[in-house]
PDB file of N, CA, C and O in Angstrom:
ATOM      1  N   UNK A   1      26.630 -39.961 -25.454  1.00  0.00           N
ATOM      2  CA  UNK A   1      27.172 -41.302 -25.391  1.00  0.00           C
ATOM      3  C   UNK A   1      27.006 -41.948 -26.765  1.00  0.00           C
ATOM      4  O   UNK A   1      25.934 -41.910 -27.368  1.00  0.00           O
ATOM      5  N   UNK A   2      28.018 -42.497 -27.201  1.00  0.00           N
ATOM      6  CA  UNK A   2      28.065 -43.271 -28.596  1.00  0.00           C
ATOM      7  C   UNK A   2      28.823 -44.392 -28.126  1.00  0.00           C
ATOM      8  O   UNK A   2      29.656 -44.311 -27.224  1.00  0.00           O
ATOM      9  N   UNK A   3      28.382 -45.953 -29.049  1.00  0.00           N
ATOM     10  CA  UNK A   3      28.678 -46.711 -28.745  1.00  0.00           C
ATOM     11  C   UNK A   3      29.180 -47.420 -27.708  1.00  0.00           C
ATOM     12  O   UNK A   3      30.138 -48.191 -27.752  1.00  0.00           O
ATOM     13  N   UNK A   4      28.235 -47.027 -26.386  1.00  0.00           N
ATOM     14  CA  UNK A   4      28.995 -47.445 -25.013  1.00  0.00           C
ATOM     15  C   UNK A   4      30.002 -46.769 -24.485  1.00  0.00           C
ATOM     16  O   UNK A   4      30.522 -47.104 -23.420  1.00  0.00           O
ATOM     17  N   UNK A   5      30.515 -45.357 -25.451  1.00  0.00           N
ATOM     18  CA  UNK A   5      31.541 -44.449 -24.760  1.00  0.00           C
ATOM     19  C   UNK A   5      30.838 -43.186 -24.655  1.00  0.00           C
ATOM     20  O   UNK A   5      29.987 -42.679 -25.386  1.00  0.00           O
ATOM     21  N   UNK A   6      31.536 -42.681 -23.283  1.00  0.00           N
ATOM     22  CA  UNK A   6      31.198 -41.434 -23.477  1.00  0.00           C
ATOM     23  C   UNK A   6      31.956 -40.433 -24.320  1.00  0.00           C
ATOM     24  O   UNK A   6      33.185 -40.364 -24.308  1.00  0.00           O
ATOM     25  N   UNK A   7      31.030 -39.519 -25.185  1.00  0.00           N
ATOM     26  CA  UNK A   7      31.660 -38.046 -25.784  1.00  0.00           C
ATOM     27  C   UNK A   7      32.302 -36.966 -24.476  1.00  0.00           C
ATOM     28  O   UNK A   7      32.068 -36.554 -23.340  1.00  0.00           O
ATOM     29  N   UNK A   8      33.260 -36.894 -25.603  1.00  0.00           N
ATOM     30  CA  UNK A   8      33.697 -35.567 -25.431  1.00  0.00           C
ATOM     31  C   UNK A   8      32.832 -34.346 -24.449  1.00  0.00           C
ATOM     32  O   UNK A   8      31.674 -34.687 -24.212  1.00  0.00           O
ATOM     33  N   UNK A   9      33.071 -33.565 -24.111  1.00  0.00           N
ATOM     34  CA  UNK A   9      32.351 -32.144 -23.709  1.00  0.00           C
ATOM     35  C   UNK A   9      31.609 -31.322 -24.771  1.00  0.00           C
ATOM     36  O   UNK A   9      32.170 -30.251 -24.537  1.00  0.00           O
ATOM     37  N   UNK A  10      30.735 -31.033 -25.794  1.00  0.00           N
ATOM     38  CA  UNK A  10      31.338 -29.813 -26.507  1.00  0.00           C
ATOM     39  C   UNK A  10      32.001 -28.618 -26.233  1.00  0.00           C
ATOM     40  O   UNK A  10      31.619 -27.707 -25.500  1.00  0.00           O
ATOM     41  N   UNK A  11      32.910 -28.689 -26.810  1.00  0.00           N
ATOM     42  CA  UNK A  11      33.896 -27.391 -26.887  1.00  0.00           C
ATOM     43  C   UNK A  11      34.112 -26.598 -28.290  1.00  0.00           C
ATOM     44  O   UNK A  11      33.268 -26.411 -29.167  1.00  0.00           O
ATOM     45  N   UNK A  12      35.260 -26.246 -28.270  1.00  0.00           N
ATOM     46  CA  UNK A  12      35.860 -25.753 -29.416  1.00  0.00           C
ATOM     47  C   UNK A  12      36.320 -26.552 -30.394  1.00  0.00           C
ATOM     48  O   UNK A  12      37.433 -27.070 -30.301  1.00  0.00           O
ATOM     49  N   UNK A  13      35.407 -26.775 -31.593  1.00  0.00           N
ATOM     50  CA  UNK A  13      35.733 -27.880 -32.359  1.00  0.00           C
ATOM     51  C   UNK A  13      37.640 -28.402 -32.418  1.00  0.00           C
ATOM     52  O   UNK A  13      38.319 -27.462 -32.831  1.00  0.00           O
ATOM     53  N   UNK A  14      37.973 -28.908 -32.283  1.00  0.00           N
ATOM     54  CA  UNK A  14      39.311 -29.489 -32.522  1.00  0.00           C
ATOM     55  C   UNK A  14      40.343 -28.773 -31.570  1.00  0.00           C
ATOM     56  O   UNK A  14      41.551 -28.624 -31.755  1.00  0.00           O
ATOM     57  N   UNK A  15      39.447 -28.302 -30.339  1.00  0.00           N
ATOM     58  CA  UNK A  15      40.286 -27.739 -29.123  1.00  0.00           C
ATOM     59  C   UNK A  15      42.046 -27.916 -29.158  1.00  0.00           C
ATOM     60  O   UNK A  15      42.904 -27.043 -29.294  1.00  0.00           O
ATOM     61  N   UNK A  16      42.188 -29.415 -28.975  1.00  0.00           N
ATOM     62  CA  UNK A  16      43.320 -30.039 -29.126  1.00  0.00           C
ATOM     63  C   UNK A  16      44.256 -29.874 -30.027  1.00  0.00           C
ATOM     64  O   UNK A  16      45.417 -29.630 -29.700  1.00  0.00           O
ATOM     65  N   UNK A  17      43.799 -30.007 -31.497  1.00  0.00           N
ATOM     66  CA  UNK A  17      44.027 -29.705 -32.317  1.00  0.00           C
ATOM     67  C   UNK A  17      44.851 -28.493 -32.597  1.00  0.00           C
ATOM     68  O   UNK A  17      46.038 -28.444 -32.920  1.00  0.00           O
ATOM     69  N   UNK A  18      43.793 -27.290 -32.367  1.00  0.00           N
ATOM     70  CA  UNK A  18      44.269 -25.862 -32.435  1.00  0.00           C
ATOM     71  C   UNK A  18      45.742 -25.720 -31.370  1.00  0.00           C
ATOM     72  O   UNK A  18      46.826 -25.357 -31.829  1.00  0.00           O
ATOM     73  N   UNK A  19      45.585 -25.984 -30.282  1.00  0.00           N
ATOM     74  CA  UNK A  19      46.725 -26.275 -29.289  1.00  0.00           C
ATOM     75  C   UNK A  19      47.931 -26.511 -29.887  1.00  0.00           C
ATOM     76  O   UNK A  19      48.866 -25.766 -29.593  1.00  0.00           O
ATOM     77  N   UNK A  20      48.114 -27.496 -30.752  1.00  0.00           N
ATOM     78  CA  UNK A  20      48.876 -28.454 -30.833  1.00  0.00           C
ATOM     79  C   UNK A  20      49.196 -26.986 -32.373  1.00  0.00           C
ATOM     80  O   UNK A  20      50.328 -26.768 -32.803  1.00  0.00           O
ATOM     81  N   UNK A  21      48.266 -26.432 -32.758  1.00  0.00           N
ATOM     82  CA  UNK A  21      49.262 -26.084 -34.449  1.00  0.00           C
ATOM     83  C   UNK A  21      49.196 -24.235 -34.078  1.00  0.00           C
ATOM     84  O   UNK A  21      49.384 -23.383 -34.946  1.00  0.00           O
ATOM     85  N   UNK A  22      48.802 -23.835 -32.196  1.00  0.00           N
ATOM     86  CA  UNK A  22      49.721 -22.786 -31.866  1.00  0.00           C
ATOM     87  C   UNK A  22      51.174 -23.001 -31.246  1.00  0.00           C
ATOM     88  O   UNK A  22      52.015 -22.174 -30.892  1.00  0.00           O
ATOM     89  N   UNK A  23      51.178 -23.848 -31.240  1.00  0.00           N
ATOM     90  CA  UNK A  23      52.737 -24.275 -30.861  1.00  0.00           C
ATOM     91  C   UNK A  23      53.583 -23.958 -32.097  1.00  0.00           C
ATOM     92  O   UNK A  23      54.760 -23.621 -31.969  1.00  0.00           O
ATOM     93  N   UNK A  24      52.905 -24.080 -33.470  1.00  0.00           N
ATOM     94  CA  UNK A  24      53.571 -24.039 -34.120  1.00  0.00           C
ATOM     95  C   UNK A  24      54.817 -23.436 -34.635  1.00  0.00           C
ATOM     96  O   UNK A  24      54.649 -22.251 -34.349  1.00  0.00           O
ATOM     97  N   UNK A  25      56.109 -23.539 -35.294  1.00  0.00           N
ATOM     98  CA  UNK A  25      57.163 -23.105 -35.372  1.00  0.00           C
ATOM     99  C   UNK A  25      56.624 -21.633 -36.793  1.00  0.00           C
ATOM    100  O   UNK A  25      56.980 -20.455 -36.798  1.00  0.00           O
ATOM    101  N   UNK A  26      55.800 -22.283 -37.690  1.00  0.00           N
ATOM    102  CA  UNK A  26      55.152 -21.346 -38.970  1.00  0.00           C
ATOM    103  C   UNK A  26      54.481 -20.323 -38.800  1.00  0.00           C
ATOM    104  O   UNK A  26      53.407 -20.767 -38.393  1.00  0.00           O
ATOM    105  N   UNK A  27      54.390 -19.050 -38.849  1.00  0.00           N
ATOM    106  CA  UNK A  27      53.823 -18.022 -38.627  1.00  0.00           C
ATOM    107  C   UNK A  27      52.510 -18.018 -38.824  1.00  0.00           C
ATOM    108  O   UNK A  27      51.572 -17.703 -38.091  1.00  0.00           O
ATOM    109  N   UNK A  28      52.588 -18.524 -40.229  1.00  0.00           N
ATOM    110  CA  UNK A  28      51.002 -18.533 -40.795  1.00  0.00           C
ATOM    111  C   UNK A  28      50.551 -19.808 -40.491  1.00  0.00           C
ATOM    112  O   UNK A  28      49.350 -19.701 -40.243  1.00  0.00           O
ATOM    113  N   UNK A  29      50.871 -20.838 -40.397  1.00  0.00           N
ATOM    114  CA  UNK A  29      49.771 -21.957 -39.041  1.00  0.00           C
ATOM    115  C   UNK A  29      49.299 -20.579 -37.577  1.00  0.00           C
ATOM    116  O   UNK A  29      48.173 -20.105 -37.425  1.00  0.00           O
ATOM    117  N   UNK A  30      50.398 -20.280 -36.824  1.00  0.00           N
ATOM    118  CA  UNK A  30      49.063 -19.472 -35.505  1.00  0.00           C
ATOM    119  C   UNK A  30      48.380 -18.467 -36.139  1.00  0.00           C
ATOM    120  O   UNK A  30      47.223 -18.228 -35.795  1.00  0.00           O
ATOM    121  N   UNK A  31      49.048 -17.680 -37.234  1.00  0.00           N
ATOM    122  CA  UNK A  31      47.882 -16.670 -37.569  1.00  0.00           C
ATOM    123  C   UNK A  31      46.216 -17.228 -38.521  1.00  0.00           C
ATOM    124  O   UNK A  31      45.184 -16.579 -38.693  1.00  0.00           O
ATOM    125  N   UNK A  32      46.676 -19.081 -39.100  1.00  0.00           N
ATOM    126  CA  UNK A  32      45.000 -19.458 -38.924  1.00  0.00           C
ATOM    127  C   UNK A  32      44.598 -19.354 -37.812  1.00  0.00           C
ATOM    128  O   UNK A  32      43.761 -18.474 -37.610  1.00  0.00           O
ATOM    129  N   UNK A  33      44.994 -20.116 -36.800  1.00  0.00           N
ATOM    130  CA  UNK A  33      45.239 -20.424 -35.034  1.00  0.00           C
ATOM    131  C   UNK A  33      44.077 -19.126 -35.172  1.00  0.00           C
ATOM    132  O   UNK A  33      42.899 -19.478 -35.219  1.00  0.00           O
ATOM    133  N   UNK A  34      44.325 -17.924 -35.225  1.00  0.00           N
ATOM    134  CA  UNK A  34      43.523 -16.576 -34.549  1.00  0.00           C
ATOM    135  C   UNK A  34      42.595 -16.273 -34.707  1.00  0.00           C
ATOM    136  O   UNK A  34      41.713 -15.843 -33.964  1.00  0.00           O
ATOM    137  N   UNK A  35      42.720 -16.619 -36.603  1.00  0.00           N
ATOM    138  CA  UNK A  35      41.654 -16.005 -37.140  1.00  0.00           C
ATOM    139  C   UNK A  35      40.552 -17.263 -36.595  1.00  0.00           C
ATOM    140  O   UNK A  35      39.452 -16.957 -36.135  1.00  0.00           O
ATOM    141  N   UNK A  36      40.903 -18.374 -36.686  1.00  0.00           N
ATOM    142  CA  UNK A  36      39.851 -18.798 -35.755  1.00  0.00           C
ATOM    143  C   UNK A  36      39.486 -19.012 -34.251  1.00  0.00           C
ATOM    144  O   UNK A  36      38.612 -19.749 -33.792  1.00  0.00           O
ATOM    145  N   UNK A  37      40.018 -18.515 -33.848  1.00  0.00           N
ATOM    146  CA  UNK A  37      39.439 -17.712 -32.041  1.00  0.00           C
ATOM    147  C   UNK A  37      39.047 -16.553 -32.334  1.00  0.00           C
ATOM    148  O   UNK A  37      38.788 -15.898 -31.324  1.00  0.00           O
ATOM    149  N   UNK A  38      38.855 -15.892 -33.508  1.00  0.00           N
ATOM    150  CA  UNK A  38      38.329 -14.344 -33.661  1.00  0.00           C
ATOM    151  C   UNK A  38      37.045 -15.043 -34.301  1.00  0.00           C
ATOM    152  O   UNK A  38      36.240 -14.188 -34.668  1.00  0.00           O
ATOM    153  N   UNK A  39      36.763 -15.910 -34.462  1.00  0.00           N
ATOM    154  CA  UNK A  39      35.319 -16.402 -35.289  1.00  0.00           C
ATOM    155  C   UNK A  39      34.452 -16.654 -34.308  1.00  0.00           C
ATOM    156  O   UNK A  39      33.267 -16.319 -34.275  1.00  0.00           O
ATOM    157  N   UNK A  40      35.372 -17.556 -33.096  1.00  0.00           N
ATOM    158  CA  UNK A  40      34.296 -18.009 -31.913  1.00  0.00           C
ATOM    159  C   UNK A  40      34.270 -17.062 -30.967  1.00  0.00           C
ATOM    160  O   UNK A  40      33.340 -17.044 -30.161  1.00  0.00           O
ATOM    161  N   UNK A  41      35.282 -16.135 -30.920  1.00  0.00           N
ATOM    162  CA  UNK A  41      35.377 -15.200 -29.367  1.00  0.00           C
ATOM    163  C   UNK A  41      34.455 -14.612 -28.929  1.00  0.00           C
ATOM    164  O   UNK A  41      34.527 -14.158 -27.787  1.00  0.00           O
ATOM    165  N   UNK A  42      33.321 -14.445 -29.699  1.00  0.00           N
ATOM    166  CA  UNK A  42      32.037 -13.791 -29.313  1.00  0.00           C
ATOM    167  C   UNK A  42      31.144 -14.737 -28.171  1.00  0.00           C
ATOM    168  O   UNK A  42      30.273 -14.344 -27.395  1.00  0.00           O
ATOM    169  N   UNK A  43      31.725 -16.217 -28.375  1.00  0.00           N
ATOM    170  CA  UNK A  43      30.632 -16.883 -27.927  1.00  0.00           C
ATOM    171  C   UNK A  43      30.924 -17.153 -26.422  1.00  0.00           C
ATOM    172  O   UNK A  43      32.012 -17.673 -26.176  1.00  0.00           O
ATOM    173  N   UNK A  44      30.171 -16.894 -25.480  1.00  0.00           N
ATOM    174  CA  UNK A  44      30.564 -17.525 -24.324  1.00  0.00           C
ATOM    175  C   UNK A  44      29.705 -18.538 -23.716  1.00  0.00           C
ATOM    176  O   UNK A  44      28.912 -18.395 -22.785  1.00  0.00           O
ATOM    177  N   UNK A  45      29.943 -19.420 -24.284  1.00  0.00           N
ATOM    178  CA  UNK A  45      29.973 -20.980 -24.306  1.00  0.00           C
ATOM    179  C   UNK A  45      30.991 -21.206 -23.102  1.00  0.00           C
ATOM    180  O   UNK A  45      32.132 -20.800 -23.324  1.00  0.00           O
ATOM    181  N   UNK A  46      30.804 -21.668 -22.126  1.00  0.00           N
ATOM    182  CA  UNK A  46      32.125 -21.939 -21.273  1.00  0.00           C
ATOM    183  C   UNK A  46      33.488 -23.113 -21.707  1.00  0.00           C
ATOM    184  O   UNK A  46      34.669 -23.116 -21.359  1.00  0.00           O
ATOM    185  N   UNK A  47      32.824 -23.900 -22.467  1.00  0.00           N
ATOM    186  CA  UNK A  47      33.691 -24.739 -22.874  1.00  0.00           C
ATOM    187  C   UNK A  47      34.596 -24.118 -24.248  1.00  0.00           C
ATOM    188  O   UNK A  47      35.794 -24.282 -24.479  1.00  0.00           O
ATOM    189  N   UNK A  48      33.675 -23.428 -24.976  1.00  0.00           N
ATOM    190  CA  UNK A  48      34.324 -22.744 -25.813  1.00  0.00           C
ATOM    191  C   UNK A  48      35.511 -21.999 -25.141  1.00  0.00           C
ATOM    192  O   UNK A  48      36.709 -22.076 -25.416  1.00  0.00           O
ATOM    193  N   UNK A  49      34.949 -21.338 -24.294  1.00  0.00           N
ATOM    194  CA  UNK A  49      35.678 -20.209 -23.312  1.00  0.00           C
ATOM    195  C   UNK A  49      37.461 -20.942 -22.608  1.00  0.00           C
ATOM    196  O   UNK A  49      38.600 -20.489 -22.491  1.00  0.00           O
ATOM    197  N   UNK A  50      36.910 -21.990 -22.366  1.00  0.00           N
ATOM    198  CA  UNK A  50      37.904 -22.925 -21.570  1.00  0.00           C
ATOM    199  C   UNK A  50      38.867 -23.450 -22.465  1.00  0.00           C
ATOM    200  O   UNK A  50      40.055 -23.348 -22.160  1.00  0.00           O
ATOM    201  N   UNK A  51      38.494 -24.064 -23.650  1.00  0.00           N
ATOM    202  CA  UNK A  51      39.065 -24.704 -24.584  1.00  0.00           C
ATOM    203  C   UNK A  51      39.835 -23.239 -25.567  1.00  0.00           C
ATOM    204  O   UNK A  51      40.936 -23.462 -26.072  1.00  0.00           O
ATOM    205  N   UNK A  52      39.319 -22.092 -25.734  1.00  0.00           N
ATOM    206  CA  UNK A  52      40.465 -21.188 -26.700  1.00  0.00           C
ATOM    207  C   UNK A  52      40.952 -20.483 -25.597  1.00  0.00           C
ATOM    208  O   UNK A  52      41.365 -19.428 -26.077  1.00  0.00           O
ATOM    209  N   UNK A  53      41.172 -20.468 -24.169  1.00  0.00           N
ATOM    210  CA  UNK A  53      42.450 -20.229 -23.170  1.00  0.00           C
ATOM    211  C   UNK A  53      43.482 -20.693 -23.497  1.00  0.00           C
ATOM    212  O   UNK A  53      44.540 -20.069 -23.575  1.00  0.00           O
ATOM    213  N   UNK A  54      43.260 -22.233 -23.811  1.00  0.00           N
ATOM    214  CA  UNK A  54      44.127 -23.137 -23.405  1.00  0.00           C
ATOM    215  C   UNK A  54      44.715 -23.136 -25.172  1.00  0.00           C
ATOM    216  O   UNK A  54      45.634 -23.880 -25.514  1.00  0.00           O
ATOM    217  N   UNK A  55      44.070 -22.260 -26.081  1.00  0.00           N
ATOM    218  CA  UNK A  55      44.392 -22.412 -27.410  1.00  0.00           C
ATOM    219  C   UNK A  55      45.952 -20.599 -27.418  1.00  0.00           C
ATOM    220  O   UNK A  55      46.909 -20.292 -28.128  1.00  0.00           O
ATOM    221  N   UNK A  56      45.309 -20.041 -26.274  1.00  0.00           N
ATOM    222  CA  UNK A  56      45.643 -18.791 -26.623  1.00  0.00           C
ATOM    223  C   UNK A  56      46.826 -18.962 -25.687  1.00  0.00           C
ATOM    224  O   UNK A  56      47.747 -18.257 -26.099  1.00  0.00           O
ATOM    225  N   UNK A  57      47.160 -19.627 -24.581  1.00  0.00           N
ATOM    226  CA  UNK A  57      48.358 -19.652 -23.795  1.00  0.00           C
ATOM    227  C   UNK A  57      49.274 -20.536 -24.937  1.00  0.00           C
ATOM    228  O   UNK A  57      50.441 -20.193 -24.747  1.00  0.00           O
ATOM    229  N   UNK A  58      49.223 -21.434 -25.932  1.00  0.00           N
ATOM    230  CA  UNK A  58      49.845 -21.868 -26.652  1.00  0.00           C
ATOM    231  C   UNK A  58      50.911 -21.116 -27.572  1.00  0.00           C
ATOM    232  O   UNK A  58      52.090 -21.336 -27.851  1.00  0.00           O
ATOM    233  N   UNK A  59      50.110 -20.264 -27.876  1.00  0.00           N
ATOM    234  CA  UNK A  59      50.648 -19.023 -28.830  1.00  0.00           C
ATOM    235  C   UNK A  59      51.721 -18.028 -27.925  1.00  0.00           C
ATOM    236  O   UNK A  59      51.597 -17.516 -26.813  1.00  0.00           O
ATOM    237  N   UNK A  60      52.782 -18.002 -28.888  1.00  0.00           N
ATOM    238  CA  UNK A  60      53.732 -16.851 -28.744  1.00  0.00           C
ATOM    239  C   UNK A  60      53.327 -15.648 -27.975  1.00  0.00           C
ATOM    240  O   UNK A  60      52.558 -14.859 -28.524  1.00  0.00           O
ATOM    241  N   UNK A  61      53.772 -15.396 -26.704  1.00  0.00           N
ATOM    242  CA  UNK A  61      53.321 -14.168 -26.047  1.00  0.00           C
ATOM    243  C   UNK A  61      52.815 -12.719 -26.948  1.00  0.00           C
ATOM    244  O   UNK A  61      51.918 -12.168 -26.311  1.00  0.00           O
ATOM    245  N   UNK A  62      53.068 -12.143 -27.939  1.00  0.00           N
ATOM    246  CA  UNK A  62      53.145 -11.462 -28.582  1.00  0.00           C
ATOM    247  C   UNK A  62      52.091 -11.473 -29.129  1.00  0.00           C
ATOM    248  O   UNK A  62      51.392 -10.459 -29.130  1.00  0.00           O
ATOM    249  N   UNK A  63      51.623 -12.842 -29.856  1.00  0.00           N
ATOM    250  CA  UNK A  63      50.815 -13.348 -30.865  1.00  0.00           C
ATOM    251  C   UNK A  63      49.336 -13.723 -29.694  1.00  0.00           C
ATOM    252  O   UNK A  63      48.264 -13.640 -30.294  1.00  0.00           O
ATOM    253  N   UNK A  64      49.236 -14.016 -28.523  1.00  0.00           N
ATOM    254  CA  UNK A  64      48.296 -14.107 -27.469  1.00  0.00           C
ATOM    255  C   UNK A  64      48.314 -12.778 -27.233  1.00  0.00           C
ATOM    256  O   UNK A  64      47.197 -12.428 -26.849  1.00  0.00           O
ATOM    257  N   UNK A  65      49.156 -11.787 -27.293  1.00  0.00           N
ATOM    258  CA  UNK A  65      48.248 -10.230 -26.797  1.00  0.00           C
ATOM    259  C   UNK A  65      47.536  -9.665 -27.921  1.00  0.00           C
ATOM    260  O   UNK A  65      46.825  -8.684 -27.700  1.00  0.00           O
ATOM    261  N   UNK A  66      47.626 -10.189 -29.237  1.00  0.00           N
ATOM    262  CA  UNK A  66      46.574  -9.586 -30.058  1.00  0.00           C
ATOM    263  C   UNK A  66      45.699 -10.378 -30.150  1.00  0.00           C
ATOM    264  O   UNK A  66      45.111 -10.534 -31.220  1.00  0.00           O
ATOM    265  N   UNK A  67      45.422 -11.019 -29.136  1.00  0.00           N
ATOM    266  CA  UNK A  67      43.781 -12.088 -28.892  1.00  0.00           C
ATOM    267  C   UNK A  67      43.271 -11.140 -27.521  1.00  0.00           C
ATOM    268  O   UNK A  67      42.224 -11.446 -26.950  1.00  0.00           O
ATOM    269  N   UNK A  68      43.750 -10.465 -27.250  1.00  0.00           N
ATOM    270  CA  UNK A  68      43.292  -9.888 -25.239  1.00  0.00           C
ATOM    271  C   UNK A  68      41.898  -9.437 -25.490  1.00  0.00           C
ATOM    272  O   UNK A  68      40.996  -9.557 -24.660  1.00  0.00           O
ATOM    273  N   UNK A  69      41.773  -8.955 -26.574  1.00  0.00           N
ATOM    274  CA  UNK A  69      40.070  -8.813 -26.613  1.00  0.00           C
ATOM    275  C   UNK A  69      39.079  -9.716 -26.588  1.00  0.00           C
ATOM    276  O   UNK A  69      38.018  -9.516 -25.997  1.00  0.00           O
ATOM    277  N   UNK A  70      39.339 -10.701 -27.184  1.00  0.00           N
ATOM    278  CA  UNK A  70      38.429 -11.939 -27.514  1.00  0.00           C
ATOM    279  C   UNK A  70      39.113 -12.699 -25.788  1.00  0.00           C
ATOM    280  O   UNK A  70      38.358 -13.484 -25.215  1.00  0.00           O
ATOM    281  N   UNK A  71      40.028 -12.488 -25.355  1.00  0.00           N
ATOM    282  CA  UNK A  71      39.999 -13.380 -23.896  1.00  0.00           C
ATOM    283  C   UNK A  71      39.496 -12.530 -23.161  1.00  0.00           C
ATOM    284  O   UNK A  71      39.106 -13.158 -22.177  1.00  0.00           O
ATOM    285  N   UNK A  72      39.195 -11.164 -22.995  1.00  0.00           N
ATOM    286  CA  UNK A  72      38.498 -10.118 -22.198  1.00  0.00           C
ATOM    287  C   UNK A  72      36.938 -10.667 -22.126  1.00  0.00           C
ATOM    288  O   UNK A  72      36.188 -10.620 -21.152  1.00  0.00           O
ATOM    289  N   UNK A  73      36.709 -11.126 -23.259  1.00  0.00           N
ATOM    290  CA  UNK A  73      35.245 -11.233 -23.366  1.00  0.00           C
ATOM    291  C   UNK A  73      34.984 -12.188 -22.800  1.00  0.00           C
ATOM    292  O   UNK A  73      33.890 -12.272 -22.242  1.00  0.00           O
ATOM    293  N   UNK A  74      36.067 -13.410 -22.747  1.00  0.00           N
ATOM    294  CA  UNK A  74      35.692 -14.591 -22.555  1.00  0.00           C
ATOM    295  C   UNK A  74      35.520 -14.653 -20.766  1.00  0.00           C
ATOM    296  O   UNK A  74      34.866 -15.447 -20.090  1.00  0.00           O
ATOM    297  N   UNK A  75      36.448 -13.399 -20.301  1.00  0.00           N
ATOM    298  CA  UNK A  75      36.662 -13.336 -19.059  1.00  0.00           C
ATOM    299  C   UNK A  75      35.995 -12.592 -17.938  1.00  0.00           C
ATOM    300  O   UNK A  75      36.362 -12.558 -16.763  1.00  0.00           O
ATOM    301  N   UNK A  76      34.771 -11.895 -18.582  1.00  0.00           N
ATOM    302  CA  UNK A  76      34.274 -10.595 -18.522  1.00  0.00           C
ATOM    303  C   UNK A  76      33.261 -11.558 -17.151  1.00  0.00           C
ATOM    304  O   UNK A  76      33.307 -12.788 -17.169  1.00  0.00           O
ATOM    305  N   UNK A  77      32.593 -10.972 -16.288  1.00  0.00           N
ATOM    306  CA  UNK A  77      31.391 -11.383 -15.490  1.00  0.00           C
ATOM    307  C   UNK A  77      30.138 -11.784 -16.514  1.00  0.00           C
ATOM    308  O   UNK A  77      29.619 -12.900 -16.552  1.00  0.00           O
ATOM    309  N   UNK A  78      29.878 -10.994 -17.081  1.00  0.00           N
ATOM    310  CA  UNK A  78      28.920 -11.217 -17.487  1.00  0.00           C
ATOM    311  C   UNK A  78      28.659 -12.101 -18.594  1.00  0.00           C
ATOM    312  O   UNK A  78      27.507 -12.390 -18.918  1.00  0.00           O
ATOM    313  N   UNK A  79      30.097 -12.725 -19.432  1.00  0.00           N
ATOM    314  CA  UNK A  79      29.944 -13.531 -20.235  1.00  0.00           C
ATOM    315  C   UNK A  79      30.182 -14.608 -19.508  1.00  0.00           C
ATOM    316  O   UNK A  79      30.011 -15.641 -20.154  1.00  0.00           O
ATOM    317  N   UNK A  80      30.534 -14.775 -18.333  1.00  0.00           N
ATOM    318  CA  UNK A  80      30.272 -16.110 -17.431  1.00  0.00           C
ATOM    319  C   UNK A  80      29.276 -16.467 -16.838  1.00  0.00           C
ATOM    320  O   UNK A  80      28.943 -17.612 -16.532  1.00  0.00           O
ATOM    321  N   UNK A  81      28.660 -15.309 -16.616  1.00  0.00           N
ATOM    322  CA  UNK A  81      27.120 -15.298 -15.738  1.00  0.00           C
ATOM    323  C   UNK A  81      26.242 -16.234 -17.042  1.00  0.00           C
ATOM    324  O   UNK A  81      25.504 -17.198 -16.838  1.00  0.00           O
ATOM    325  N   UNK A  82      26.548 -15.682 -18.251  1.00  0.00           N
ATOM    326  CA  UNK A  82      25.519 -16.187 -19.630  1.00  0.00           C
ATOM    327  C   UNK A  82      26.226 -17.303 -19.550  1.00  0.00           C
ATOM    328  O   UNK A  82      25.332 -18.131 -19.377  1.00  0.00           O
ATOM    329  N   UNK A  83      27.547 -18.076 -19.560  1.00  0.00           N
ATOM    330  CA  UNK A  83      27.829 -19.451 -20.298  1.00  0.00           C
ATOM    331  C   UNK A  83      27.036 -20.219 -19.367  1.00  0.00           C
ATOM    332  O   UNK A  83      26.046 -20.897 -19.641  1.00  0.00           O
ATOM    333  N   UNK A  84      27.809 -19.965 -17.744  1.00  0.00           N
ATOM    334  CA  UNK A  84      26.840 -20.981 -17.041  1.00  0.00           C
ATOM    335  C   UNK A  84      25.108 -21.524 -17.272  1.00  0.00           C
ATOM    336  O   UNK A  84      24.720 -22.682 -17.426  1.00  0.00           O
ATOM    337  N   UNK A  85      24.397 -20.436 -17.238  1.00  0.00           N
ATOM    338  CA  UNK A  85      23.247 -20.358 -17.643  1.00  0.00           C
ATOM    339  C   UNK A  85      23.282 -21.561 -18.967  1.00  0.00           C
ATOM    340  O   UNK A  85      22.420 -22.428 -18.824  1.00  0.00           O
ATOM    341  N   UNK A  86      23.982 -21.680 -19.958  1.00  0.00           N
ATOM    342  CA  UNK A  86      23.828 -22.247 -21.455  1.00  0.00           C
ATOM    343  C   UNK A  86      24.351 -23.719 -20.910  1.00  0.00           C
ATOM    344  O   UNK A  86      23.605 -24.686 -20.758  1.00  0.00           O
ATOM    345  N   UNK A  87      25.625 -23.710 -20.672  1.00  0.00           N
ATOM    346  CA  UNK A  87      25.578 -25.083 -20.145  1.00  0.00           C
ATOM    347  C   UNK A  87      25.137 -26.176 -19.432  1.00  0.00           C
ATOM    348  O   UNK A  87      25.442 -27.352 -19.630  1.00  0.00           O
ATOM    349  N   UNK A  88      24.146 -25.568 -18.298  1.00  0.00           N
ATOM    350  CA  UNK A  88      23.441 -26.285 -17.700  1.00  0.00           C
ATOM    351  C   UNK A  88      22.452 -27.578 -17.930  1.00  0.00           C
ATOM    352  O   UNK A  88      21.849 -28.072 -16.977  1.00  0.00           O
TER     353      UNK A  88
END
């Protein structure tokens, strides 16, 4: 809570953000887009987890199947069994 409002969740820094510049029409805007979901994909953070879904359905079908590893992980049992645990 800051100034009488509540924050955000933590997530994926600039969740929104990223969203908004895989839409993009420029090749090389989603291929930053990746390289940063390939920086966080390790983490299963659930919000992380939640927030680069919603980064990776943005992206060009094509350009979201060379993320399936980093959403495998995110999707895996056992990296959910660990986020819950962290978020609590």
């Amino acid at each position: 809570m800051s100034n009488g409002r509540l924050s955000p969740a933590p997530g994926l820094a600039g969740g929104q953000f990223l969203v908004r510049m895989a839409s993009s029409s420029r090749e090389e805007t989603r291929k930053f887009v990746a390289r940063a979901l390939r920086a966080v994909g390790s983490s299963t953070i659930l919000t992380f987890s939640n927030d680069g879904l919603e980064v990776v359905a943005a992206l060009p079908a094509a350009e979201a199947a060379e993320l399936i590893d980093v959403v495998e992980n995110w999707l895996t049992p056992e990296s959910a069994a660990g986020s819950r645990r962290r978020t609590r």
